[in-house]
N, C-alpha and C positions, 0 to 999 in steps of 0.2 A: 558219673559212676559212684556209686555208693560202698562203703567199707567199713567195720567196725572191729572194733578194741581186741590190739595183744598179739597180733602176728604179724609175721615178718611183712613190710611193704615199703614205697620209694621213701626214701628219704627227705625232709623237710626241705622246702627253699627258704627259710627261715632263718633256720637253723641246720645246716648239714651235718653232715656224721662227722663230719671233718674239721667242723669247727672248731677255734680253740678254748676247750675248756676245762676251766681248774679246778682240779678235783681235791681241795682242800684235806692234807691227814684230820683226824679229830683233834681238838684242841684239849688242853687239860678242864680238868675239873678246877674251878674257882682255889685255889689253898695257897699256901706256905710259896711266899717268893722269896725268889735269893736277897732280894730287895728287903724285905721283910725280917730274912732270920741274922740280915747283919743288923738288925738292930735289936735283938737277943741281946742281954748281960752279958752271955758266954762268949759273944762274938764280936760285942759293940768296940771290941781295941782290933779288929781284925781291917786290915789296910786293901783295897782292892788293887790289884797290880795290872791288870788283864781283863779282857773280857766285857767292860763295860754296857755292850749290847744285848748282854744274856741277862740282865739282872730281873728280868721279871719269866727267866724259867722258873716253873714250879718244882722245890724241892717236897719230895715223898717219903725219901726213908733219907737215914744217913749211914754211912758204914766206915772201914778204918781200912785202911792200903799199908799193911806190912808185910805183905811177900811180891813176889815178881812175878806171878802169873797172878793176876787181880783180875785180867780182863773177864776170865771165866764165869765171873761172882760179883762181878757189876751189873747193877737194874735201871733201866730208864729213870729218872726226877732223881738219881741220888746226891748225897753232898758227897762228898768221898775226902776224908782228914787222912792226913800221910805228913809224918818226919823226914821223908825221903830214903830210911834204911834201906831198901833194896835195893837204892840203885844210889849207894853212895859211896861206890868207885867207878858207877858211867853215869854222870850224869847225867850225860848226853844221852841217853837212852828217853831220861824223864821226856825230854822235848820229841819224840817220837811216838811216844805213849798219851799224846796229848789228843793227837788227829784220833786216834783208836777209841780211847776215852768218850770225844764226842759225838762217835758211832754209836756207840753203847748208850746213849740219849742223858749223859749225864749232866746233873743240874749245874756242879761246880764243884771244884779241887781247892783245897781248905791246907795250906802248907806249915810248916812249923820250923823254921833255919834255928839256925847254930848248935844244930846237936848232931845231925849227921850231913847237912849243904848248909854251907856260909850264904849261899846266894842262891840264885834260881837262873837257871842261863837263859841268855839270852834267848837263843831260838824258840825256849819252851814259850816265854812270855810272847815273841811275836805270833808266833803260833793261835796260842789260848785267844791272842786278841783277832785275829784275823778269822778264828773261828766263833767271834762271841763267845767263847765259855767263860765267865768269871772266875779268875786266879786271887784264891785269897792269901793271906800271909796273916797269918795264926798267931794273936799273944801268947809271949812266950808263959805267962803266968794261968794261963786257962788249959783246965785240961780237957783231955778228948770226952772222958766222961760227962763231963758237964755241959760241951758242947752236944753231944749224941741228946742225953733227956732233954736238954732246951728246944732241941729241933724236933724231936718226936712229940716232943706235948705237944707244941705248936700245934704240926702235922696234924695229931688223933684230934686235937680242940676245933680245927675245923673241918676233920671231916665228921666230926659229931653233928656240926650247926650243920652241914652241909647233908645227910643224914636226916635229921628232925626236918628240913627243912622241904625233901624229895618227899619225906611222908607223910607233911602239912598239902604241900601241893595233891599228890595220891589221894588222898583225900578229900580233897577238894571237888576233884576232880570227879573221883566215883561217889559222892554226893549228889551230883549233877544227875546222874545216870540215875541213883535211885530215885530220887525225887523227879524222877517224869521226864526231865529233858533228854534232850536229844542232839545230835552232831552239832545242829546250831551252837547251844548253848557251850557243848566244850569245846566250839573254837574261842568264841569271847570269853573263856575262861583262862583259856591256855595263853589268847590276845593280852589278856588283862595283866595273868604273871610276867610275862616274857615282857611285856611292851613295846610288842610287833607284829605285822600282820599275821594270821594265819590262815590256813585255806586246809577244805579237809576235799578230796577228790576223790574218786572210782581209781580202780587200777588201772583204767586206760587212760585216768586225766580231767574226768571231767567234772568238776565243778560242785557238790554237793554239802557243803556249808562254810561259811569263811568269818574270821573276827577281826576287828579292829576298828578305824577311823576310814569311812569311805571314801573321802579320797586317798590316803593309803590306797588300800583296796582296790581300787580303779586306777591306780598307777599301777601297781605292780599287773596288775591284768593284762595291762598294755603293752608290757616289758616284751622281752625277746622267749620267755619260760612258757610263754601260753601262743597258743598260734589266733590267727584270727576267728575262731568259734569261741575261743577262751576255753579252753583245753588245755590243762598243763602236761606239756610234752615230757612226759615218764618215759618215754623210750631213748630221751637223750640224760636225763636225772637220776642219777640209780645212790644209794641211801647212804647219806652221808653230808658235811659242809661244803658245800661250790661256792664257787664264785667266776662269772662271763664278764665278758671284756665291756661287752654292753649293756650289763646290767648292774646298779648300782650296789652295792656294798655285798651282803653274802645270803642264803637262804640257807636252810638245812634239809633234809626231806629224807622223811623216817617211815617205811611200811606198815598199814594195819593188817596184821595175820592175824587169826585167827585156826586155829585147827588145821596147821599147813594151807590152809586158803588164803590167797592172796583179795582182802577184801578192800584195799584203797592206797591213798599216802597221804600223810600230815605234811606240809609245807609250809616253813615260817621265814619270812622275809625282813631283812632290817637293813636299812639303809644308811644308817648310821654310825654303828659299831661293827665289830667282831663277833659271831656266834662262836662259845664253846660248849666243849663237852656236858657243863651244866646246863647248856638251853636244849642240847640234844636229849640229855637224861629226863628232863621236863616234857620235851615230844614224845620220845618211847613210854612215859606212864600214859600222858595224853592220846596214843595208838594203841595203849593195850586196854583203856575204857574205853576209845572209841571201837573196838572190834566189841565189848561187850556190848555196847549201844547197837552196834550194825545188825549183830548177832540176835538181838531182842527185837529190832526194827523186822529182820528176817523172817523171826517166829512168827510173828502180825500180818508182815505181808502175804506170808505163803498162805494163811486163812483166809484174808483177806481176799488176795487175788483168787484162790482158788473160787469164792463166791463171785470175784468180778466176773471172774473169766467163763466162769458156767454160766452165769444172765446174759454176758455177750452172746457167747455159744448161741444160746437159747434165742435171743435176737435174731442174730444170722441164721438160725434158721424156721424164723420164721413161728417161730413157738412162745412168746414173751408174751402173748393177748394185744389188746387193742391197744390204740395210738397211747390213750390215758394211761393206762395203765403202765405203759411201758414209759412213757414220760415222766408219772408221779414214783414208778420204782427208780429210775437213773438218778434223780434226784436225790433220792436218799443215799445213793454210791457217791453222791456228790460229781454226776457226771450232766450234762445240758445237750441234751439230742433234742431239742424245740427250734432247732432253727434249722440254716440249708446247710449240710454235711456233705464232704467226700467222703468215702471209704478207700483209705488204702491199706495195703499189704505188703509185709515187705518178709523177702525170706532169703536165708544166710545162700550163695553161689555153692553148688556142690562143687567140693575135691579144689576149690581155690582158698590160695593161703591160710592152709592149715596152722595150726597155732603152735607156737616154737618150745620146747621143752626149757624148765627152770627148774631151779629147786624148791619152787612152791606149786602144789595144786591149782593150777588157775582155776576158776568159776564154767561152768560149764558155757562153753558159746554162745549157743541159745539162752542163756539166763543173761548173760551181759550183753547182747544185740536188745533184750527187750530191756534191760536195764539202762542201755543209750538212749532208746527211742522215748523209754516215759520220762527218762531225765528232759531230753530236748524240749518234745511235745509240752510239758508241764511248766516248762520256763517259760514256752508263749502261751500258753492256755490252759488251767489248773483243772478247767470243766470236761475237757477232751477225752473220750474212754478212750484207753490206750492197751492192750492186754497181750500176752503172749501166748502163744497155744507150742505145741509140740516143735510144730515143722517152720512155724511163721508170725509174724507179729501184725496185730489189727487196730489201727488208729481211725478212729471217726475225726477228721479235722473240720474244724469252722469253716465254713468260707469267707472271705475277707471281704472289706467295706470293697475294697477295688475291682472284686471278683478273677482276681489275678490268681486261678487257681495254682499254674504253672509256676510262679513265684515263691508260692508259698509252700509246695511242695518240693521244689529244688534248697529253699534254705532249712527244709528239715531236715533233708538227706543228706547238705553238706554241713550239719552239723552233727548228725549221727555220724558222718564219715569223718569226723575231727579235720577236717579240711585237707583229706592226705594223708595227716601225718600220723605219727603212732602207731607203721603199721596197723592200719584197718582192713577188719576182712569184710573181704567184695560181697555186695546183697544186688537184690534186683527187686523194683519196687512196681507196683502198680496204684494205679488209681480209677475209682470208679467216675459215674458222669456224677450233675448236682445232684442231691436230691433232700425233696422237704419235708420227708414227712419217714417215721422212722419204722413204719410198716413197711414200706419200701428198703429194708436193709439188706433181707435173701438176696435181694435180684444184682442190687449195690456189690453185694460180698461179690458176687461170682462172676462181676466185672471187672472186679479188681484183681481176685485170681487169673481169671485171663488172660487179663493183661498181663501180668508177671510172666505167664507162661509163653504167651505168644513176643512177649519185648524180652526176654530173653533169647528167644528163638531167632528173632529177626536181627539181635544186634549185641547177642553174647552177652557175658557176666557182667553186672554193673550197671546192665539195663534201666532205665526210669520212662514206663507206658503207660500215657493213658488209654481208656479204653476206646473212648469216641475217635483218635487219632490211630487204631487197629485196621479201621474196614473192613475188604475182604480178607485180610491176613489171620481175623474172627473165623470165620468160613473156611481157608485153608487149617486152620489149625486143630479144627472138631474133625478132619478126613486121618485116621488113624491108621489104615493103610498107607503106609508109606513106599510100601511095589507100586501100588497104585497112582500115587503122585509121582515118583521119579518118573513111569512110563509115559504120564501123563506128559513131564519137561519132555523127554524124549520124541514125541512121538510131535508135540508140535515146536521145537525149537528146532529140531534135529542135529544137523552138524555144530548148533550155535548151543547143545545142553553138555560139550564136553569144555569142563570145568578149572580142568589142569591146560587148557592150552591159552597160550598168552592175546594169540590174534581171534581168536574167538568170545575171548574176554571183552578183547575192545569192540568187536561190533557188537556185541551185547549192550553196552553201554551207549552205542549210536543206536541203537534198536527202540532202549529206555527212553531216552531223550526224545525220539521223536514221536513214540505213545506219548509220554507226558506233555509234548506242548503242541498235541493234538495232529501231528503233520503238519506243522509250519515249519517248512523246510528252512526258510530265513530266520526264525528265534532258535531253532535247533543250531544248524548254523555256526549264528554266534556263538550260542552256550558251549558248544563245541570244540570252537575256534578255528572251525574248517574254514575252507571255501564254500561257496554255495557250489559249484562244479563239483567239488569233493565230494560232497552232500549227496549230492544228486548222484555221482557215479556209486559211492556205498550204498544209497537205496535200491538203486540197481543189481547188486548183488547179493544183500540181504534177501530178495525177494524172487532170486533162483532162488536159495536155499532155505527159505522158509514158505514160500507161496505171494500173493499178490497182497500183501497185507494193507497196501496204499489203496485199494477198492472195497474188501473185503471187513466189513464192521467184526464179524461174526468171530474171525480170522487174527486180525487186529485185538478182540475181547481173549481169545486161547493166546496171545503171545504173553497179553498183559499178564495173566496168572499165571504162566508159567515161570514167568520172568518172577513175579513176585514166591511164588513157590522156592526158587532158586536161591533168592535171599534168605529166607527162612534156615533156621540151621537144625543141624539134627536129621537128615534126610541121606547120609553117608553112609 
């Protein structure tokens, strides 16, 4: 069964819905730790009493705690300085106010004793430590002033360097872009800052440029993030720092949008450290040059393909001129039709697993089924024309040194179908016979159409036909009347073309089996698992009710296609 990118479908055995994974908050921006601003002038006589586990929050702003409703007017990363005046006839309250405080995402509480608390109670202190927040105690000879500008210069000093330093990287970055490169290059750039792997992928996952050290690279491929086609599983990855039980250290993964379209995701992987909000800031510039690169890439293709797609066109049918001609123009597409080809086709299931609503634009269906299929095709063979038309996608494949066409067709489809996972939506594929010679591609095209249409018929959505394995099913399929073929089942199945009854079903099946191994009562039989008496007495009443079909060739040939008729779907 074949299925492609962004709608709802089974869940991975990989990786299940259910597995457990951590979806890490974002980290701070690289600045000012608590660690850090106690060794300020302003702060260097200040004693940590508390908290010892926090000392590398980042503090952001600093503020002053002298009224008793503070909670209002506290911000995440703050220092927060307090004498204790509010609450210095409960101070039992301080120690209640602590838990609340470190809801409020604050960095640390900075205290000043002997002017309105002698001491600091106990509860408040076991509290602060049990929640890591850093408890300082304040010299008494420093004032607030001086500590507030120390910690703010700090503060603005690096996020200036942190600043200059996002729009050295931007730079860098969209350098790349103008100077001709392409997705490759800014992952090895984005590799190169970070000093970890990167991967740049389609919206569905798959694969389209990556940086680093190759084995890197082919570790994390391996991991549990990508399924076996090596597809990064985005339907379980949504944008932000994770971290899986089974995979080592953290990854990030950032979307590339462009113009509410959802055109891929950046994925950075390091095994080693921590990712924060700085290596995040680094992928969102690196996502918002790569949508200008995709965007550009886009502009080319659409010309581009637009000219592939009309020479194919013109191929299939039959209008391209002679052999040479048409071989010295593919060449110049950088395409190789000199050797022995299939022609397959492959086209999106109608009315199955429509595509699920987000708040982005996805790419229209058809543009990413044929964007799966040239990804696939072009990772095994760069020369392969590959091209999408309106309703369906048209690959000219090699045939292999082994002539294993069947092979080579089953692992294009399960890697266009990302092995399963990712929600993929259901296609149904055909494929033509060999052929060697590229005037022969009309006749090719319209076997492979066929096919599609006839192995969907016979075996519903998800289908994969070749043409030569059709037969008569070829024959039943061009009869367009279909009053005409039901009467046909009717007239010689009879009692055995009604379709809802269960006992009827089964002699249908005994009817099959002993067409197919020709009346050899004894292999039917066994395939069976009857008795040979069983055998014998259901022939026996088969043939009241359809005629003497064990003498009768003629008789025997009308059961055969009816029976085959009945398989076929679409006749309801």
């Amino acid at each position: 069964m074949g299925n492609v990118a962004n709608d709802q479908g089974d869940p991975s055995p990989e990786l299940p819905a259910g597995a457990p994974v951590k979806v890490l908050p974002p980290a701070t921006v690289p600045g000012l730790t608590v660690r850090k601003a106690m060794e300020m002038p302003a702060l260097a006589g200040a004693r940590l009493v508390a908290g010892a586990g926090g000392l590398d929050r980042i503090v952001r702003r600093a503020n002053i705690m002298e009224v008793p409703d503070i909670l209002p007017w506290v911000k995440p990363h703050e220092l927060l300085l307090t004498t204790g005046y509010p609450l210095r006839n409960t101070p039992q309250g301080f120690s209640a106010l602590v838990g609340d405080l470190n809801e409020q995402g604050l960095a640390a509480i900075g205290v000043k004793l002997h002017r309105y608390l002698d001491r600091l109670p106990e509860q408040m202190v076991e509290e602060a430590d049990r929640l890591d927040l850093p408890l300082l105690l304040l010299p008494d000879a420093v004032g607030f002033d001086d500590i507030l500008n120390q910690v703010l210069t700090g503060v603005l000093n690096r996020q200036t360097v942190e600043l200059e330093r996002s729009w050295e990287i931007h730079h860098a970055l969209l350098s790349v872009v103008l100077e001709g490169g392409g997705l490759g290059e800014l992952a090895d750039k984005a590799s190169a800052v970070l000093g970890v792997a990167v991967f740049v992928t389609t919206s569905d996952g798959r694969v389209l440029a990556e940086g680093g050290a190759p084995d890197d690279l082919s570790g994390w491929r391996s991991s549990a993030c990508f399924d076996q086609t090596g597809r990064f599983r985005t339907e379980y990855e949504p944008g932000g720092v994770h971290a899986h039980p089974d995979v080592p250290g953290q990854h990030a993964v950032v979307p590339v949008v462009a113009g509410r379209v959802d055109h891929g995701r950046i994925v950075a992987f390091a095994g080693d450290r921590e990712l924060d909000e700085g290596d995040v800031n680094v992928l969102e510039r690196t996502a918002t040059v790569a949508a200008l690169a995709v965007n550009k890439q886009l502009a080319v293709t659409a010309v581009e393909g637009k000219y592939r797609g009309d020479f194919l066109r013109d191929m299939l049918a039959g209008r391209a001129g002679e052999r040479e001609q048409i071989v010295a123009h593919c060449e110049v597409l950088g395409w190789d039709v000199a050797r022995e080809l299939v022609v397959v086709v492959a086209e999106l299931d109608p009315g199955v697993g429509s595509a699920p609503m987000t708040g982005l634009e996805l790419r229209p269906a058809q543009e990413r089924f044929t964007t799966a299929w040239q990804t696939v095709v072009g990772r095994r063979d760069h020369a392969a024309p590959v091209v999408g038309f309106a309703q369906e996608v048209v690959a000219l494949l090699p045939v292999p040194q082994t002539a294993d066409v069947d092979a080579l067709v089953r692992d294009v489809v399960r890697g266009v179908s990302g092995d399963g996972g990712g929600g993929r939506r259901s296609f149904s594929t055909g494929v033509s016979r060999v052929l060697d010679d590229p005037e022969r591609l009309p006749a090719a095209y319209e076997q492979a159409r066929r096919a599609v249409y006839v192995g969907r018929q016979m075996n519903g959505s998800g289908s994969v036909a070749h043409f030569d394995a059709l037969r008569s099913f070829r024959l039943i399929s061009l009869i367009e009347d279909q009053d005409e073929l039901r009467g046909f089942v009717k007239e010689s199945l009879r009692e055995l073309a009604a379709e809802d009854d269960p006992e009827m079903a089964d002699l249908r099946h005994t009817l099959k089996v002993l067409l197919d191994t020709n009346l050899n009562v004894a292999e039917a039989a066994r395939i069976l698992h009857f008795h040979y008496n069983t055998l014998r007495y259901r022939i026996g009443k088969l043939e009241r009710m359809v005629g003497a079909f064990t003498t009768d060739p003629e008789l025997r040939l009308d059961l055969a296609l009816a029976l085959k008729v009945l398989q076929m779907r679409g006749l309801s």
